[in-house]
C-alpha positions in Angstrom: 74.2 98.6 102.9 76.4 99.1 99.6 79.4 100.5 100.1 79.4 102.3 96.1 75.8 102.8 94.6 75.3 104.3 91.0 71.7 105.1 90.0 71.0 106.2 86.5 74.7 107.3 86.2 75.5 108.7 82.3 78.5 110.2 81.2 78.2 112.4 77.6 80.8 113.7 75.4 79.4 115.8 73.2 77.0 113.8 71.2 78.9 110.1 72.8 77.3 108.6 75.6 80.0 106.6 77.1 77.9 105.3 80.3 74.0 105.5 79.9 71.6 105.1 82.9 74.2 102.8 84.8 72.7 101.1 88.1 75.1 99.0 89.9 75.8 98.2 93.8 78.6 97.1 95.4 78.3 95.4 98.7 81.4 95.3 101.3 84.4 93.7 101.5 83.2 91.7 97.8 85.2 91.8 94.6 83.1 92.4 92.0 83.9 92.6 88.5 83.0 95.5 85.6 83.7 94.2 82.0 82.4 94.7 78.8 84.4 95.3 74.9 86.7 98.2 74.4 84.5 100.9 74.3 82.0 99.8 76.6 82.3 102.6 79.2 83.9 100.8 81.9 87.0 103.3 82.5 84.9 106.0 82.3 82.9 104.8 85.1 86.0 104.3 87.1 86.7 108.2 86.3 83.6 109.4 87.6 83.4 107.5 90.8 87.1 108.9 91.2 86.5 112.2 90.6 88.4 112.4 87.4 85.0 113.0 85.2 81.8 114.5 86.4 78.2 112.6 85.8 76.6 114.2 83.3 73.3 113.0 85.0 72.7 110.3 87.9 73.5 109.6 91.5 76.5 108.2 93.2 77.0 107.6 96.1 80.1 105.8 98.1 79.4 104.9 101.8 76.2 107.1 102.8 77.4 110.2 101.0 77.4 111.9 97.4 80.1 111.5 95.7 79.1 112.7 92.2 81.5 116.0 91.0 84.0 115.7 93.7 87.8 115.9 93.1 90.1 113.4 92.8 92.1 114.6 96.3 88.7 114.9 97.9 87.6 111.3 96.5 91.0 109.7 97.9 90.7 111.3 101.7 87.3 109.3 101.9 88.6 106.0 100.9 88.4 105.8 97.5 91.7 104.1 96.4 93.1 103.4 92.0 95.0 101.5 90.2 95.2 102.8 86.2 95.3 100.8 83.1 98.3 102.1 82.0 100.4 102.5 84.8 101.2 105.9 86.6 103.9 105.6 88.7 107.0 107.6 89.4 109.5 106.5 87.0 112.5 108.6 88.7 111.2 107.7 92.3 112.5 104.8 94.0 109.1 102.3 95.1 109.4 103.5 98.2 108.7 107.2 97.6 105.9 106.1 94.8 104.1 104.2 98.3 104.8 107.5 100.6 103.1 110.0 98.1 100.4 107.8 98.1 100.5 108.1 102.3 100.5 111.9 102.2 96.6 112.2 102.0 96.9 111.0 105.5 100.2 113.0 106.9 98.9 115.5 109.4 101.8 117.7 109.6 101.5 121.3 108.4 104.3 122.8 105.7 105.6 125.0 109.3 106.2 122.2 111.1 107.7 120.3 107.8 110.2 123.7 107.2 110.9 123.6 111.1 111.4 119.6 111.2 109.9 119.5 114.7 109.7 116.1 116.6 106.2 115.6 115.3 107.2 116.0 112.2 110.4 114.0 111.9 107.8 110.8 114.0 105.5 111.1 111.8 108.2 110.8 109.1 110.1 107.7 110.2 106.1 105.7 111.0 106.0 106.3 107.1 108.4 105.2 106.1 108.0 102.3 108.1 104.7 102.0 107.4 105.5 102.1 103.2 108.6 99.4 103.9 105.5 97.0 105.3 103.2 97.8 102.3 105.7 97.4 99.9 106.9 93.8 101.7 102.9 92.7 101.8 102.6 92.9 98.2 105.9 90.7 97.2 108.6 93.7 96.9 110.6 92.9 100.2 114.0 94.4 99.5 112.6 96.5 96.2 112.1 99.7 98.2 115.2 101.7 96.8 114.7 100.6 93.3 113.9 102.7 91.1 110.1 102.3 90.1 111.0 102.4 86.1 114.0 99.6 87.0 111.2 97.4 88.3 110.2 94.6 86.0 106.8 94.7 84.8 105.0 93.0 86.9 106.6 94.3 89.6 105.2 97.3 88.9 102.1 96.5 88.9 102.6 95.6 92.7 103.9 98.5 92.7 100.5 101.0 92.2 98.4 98.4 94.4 101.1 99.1 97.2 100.4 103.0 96.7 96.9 102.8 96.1 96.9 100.9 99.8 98.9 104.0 100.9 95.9 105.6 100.7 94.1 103.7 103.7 91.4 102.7 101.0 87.9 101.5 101.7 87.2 100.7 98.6 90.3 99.5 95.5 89.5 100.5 91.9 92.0 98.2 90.1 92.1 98.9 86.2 93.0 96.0 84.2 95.6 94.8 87.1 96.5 91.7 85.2 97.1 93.3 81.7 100.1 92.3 80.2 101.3 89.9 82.7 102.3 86.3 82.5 100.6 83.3 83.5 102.4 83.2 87.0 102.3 86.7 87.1 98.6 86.5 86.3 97.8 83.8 89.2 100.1 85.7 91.8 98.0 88.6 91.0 94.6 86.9 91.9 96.0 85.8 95.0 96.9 89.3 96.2 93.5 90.7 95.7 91.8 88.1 97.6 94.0 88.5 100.3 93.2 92.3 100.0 89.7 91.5 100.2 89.8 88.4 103.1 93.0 89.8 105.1 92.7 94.0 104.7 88.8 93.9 104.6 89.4 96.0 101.2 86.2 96.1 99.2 87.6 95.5 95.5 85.8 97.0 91.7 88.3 95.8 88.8 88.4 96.4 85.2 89.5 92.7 83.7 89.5 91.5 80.3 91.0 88.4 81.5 88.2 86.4 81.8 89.7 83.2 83.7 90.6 86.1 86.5 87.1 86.9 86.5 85.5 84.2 86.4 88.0 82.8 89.4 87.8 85.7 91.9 84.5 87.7 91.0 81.6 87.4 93.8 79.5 89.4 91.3 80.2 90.4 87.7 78.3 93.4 85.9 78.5 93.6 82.1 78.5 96.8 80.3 78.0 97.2 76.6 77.9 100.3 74.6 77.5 102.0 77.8 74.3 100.3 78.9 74.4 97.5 81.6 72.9 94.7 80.0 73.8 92.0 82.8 74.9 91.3 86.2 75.3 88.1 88.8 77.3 85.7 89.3 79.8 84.2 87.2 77.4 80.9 86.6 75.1 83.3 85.9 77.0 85.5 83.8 78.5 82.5 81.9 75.1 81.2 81.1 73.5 84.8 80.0 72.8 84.4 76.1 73.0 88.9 76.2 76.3 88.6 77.7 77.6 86.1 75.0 76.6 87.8 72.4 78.3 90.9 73.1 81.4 89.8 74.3 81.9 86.3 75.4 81.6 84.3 72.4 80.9 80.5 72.0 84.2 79.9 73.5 82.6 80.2 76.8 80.4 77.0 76.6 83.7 74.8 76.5 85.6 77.2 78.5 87.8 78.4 76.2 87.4 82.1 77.1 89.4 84.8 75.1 90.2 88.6 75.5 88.1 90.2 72.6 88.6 93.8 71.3 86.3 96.0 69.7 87.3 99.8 68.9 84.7 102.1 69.6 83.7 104.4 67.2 83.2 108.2 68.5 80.3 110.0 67.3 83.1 112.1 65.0 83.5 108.7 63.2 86.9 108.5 64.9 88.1 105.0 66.2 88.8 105.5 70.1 91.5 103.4 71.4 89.5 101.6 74.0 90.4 103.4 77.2 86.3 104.3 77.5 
């Protein structure tokens, strides 16, 4: 059984349809790829199975139950787990405070026994902590946990939100654009993690990349969206060879393997040029 299942998902604003009549599955413990142009609807999608948007019309559903409406908080305790495009962590917070807010969905202490700091409480505190320390050392910041999150470099901080998201005690890892803006080291050190997400955790992994030799390298399936629609999906032979999927963002660079990022704006249905994040 799928672990995430979208039937005839859509996602209107106003007279925009960002996401139109969206099927997709993803099966367990698989990394499967969503990309498309700017504009194409694939953030938006990541919003609405987070709980950040409401479908305007369709069905989702993420391991046997409806997840269509629900908030963010609720999304999160069930195993639903983010990264963002532009990255959201605490810039005052040292990395290892950003990794324990993302571990308080699964503190069981109540604000009593917090104020009181009873023995629970202060356990339950210190197997956190410990707990963040390993997180943070599993995705390459051994030694980085009383940095500053805004001192880290770039890449770093990257890391960074995947060691939070993981916090969470995801089942499934919605990574948006976790390569943008990296090196080429960067970018290959990056791939390795989420396999080893996928083949060590068991972590089911959705991304966002526009990086096409990431997803070409680490994609068991790849679903293309385009103006909203899906208008392919298989493997990355497959993908490579669809004549839809060239068209409408690939290019002829694909044949020879010479694969490029390609931006479109979208236009809004005010005329206005949106800045891609759609």
């Amino acid at each position: 059984m799928a672990l995430l299942e979208a039937r005839k998902i859509s996602k209107q604003f106003g007279g925009l349809a960002a996401v139109r009549d969206v099927d997709l599955e993803v099966e367990k413990t698989t990394i499967t790829s969503l990309i498309g142009p700017n504009g194409a609807g694939k953030t938006t999608f990541f919003n609405m199975v987070s709980g950040f948007y409401k479908p305007t019309s369709g069905r989702l559903r993420f391991d046997g139950k409806d997840i269509g409406g629900l908030r963010p908080n609720r999304a999160t305790a069930l195993g639903l787990g983010r990264t963002f495009q532009n990255i959201r962590l605490f810039g005052n917070m040292t990395a290892l405070e950003n990794v324990l807010v993302g571990m308080n969905c699964r503190l069981k202490s109540s604000w009593l026994g917090a104020l009181l700091r009873t023995p629970s409480v202060m356990r339950e505190e210190a197997n956190a902590r410990g707990r963040s320390r390993e997180l943070l050392d599993y995705v390459g910041l051994n030694g980085k946990g009383e940095t500053l999150a805004r001192n880290l470099p770039y890449g770093l901080q990257r890391r960074l939100e995947i060691a939070r998201a993981l916090a969470t005690v995801p089942k499934l890892l919605l990574l948006d654009e976790p390569t943008a803006g990296m090196n080429p080291q960067e970018t290959v050190d990056a791939m390795e993690l989420i396999k080893r997400l996928r083949d060590e955790l068991g972590i089911t992994i959705l991304l966002i990349e526009h990086d096409m030799k990431v997803v070409m390298s680490i994609s068991d399936l790849i679903i293309v969206l385009d103006y909203g629609a899906k208008i392919a999906e298989g493997t990355p032979e497959q993908v490579r060879a669809d004549p839809k999927v060239i068209e409408a963002y690939l290019g002829k660079g694909i044949a020879t393997g010479r694969i490029r990022r390609t931006r479109r704006p979208a236009v809004s249905g005010t005329g206005s040029v949106n800045d891609g994040t759609a």
